[in-house]
C-alpha positions as CSV (number, residue, x, y, z in Angstrom):
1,X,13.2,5.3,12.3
2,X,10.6,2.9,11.1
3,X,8.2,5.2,8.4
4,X,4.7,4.7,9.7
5,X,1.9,3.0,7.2
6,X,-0.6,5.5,5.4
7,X,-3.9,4.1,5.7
8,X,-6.7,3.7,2.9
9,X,-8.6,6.2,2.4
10,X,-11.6,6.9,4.2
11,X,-14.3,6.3,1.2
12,X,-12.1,2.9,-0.3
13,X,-12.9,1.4,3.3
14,X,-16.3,3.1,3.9
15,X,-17.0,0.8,0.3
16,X,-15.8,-2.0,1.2
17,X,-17.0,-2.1,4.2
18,X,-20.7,-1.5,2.9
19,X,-20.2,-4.3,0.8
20,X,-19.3,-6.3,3.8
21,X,-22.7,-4.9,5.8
22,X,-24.6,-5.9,2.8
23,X,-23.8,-9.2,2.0
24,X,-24.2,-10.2,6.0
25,X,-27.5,-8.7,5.6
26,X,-28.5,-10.6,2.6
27,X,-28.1,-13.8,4.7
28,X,-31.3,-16.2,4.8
29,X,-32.2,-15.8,8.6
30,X,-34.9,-17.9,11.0
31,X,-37.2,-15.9,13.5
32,X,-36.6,-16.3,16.6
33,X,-39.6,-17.2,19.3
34,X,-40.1,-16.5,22.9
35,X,-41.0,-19.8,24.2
36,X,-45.1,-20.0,25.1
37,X,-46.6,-19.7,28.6
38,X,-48.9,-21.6,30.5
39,X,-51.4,-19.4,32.4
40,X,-54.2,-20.7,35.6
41,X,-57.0,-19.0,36.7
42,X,-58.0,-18.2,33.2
43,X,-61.3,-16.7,32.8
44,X,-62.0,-16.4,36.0
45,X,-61.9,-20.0,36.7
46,X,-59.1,-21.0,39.3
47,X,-58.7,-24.5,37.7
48,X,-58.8,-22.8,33.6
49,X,-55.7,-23.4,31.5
50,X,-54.6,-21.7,28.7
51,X,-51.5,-22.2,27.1
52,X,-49.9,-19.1,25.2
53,X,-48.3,-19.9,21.7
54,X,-44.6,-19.0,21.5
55,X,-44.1,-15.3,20.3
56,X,-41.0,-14.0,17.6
57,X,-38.9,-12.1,18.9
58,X,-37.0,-11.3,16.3
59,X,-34.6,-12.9,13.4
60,X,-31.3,-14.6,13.6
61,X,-29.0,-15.8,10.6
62,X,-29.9,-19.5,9.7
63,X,-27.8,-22.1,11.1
64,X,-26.4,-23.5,8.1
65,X,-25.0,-19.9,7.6
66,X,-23.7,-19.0,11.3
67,X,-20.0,-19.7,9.8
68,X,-20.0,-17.6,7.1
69,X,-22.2,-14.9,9.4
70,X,-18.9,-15.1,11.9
71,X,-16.4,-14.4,8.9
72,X,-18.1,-11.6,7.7
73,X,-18.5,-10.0,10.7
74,X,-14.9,-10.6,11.9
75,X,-14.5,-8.5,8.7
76,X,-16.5,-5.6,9.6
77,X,-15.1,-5.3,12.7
78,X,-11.7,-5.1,11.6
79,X,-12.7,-2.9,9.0
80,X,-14.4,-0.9,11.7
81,X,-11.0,-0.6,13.4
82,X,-9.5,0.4,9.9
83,X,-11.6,3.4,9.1
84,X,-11.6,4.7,12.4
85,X,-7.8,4.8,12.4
86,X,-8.1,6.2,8.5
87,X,-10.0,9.1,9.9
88,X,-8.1,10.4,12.5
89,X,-5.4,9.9,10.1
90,X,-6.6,12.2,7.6
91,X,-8.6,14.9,9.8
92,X,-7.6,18.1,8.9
93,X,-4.7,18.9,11.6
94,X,-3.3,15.6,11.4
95,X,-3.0,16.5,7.6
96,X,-1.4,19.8,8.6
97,X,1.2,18.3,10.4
98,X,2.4,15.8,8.3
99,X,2.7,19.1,5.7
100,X,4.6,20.4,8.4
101,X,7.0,17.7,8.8
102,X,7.4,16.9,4.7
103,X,8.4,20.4,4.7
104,X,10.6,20.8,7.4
105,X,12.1,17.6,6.6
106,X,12.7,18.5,3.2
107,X,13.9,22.4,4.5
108,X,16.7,20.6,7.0
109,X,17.9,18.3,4.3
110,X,18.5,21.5,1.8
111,X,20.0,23.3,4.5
112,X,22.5,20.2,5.6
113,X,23.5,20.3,1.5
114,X,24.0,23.8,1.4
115,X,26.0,23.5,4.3
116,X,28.4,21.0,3.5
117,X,28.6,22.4,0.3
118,X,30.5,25.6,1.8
119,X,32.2,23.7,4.3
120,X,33.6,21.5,1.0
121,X,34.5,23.9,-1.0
122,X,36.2,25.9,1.7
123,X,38.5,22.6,2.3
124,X,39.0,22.3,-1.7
125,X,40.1,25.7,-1.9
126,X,42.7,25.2,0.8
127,X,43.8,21.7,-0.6
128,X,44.7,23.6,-3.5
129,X,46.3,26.3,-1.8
130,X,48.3,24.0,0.0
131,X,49.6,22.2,-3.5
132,X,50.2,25.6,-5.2
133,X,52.2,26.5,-1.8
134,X,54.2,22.9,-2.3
135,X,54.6,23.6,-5.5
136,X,55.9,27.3,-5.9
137,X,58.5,26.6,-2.9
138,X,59.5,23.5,-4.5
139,X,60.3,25.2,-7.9
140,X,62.2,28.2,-5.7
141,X,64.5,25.9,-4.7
142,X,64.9,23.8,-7.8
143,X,65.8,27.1,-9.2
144,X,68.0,27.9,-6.5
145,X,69.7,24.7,-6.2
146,X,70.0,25.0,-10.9
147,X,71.7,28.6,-9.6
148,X,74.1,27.3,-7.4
149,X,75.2,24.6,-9.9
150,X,75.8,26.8,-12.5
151,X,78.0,28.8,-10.4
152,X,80.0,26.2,-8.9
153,X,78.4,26.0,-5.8
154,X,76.2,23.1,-5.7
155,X,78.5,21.4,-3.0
156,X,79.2,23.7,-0.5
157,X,76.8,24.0,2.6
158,X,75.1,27.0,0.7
159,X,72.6,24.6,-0.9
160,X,71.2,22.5,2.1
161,X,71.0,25.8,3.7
162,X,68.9,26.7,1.0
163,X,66.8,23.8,1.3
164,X,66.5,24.1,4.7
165,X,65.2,27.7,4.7
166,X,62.5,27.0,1.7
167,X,61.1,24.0,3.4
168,X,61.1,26.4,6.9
169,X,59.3,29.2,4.3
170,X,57.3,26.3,2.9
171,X,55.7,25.1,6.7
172,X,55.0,28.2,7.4
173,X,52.8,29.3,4.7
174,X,50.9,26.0,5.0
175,X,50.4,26.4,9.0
176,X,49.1,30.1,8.0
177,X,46.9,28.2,5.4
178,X,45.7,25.9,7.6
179,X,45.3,28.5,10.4
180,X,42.9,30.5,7.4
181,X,40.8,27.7,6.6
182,X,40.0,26.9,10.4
183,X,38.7,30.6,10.5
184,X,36.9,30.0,7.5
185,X,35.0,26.8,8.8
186,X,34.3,28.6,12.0
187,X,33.2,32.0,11.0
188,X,30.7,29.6,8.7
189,X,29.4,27.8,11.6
190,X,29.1,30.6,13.8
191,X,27.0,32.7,11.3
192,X,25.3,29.6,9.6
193,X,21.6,30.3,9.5
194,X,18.5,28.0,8.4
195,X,15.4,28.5,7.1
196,X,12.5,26.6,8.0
197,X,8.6,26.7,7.3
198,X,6.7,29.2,10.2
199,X,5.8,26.9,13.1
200,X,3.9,29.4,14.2
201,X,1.3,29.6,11.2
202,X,1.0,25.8,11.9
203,X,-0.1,26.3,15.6
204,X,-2.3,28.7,14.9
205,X,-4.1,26.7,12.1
206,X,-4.1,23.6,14.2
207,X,-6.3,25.9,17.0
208,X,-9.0,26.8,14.1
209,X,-9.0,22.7,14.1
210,X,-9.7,22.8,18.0
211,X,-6.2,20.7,18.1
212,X,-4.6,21.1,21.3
213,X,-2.0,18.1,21.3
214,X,0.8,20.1,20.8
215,X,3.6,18.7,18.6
216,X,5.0,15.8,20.5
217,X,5.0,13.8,17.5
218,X,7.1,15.8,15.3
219,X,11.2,14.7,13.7
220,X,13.2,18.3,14.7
């Protein structure tokens, strides 16, 4: 998931963007004239003409300027764009959520350690187990086979008997071990509960802030 952009601040654009107002407005401009009229009948006499000067109308940026009039209002327009996007960013229940989410987000990735930190020590504990099974049944029957050598035995069918039946011992416990640790994992799964921050607190201040976009936007 791509992490979205924050904007500027509100006030850094709001002062740049001034600056930008300001410096357009400090540009030498040139009136500009409605062009004159010619009028008959004037004074009562059908044949009178009287010709009307051109009137201003107003003021427009010098030519020589127009160019650098264009890039600076390119500028404030885009700027424009930029603080109204900075705004909605940082109104007050847009602000909310995103405390919402930091917190949920950071409440989900504590719970997901805390999780696999029982799940892993529940599989170290029965690694171990499983060694200290290996290795008591392999000394029983290093001791057995020692017991059967001393007494003259070693080479009769006594001792791969006895091999057999500690290895058969030896299976079993780890199958019941294994069995143990399944239960273990699945009793923790079953009963795992997480804690998250109150979604509800966060509805009910987004409705003091007239929000009513729900939370389609939100990472659950």
């Amino acid at each position: 998931m791509t992490t979205p952009t924050t904007p500027r601040s509100v006030a850094d654009i709001q002062a740049e963007l001034s600056a930008l107002q300001n410096q357009l407005g400090g540009l030498p401009t040139t009136n500009v004239y409605q062009p004159g009229t010619t009028r008959t009948g004037y004074g009562g006499n059908a044949t009178g003409i009287r010709n009307l000067p051109n009137q201003p109308i107003g003021s427009r940026v010098s030519s020589i300027y127009q160019g650098q009039a264009t890039g600076l209002q390119s500028q404030i327009t885009a700027l424009q764009t930029e603080l109204a996007a900075s705004q909605e960013y940082n109104n007050p229940a847009n602000t909310a959520i995103r405390g919402y989410q930091t917190a949920y987000d950071e409440a989900k990735a504590a719970n997901e350690t805390r999780y696999n930190d029982i799940l892993g020590r529940i599989d170290a504990t029965t690694d171990q187990q499983a060694a200290d099974i290996r290795t008591g049944y392999g000394e029983a029957n290093a001791n057995a086979q020692q017991g059967l050598a001393r007494t003259g035995l070693a080479n009769t069918t006594i001792a791969p008997t006895l091999r057999t039946g500690y290895q058969r011992e030896m299976h079993g416990a780890l199958n019941r071990n294994a069995d143990q640790m399944i239960q273990t994992r699945t009793g923790v799964m079953e009963r795992r509960t997480d804690g998250y921050p109150d979604q509800n607190s966060l509805m009910s201040l987004l409705q003091t802030y007239g929000h009513s976009g729900g939370l389609t936007g939100m990472r659950w």
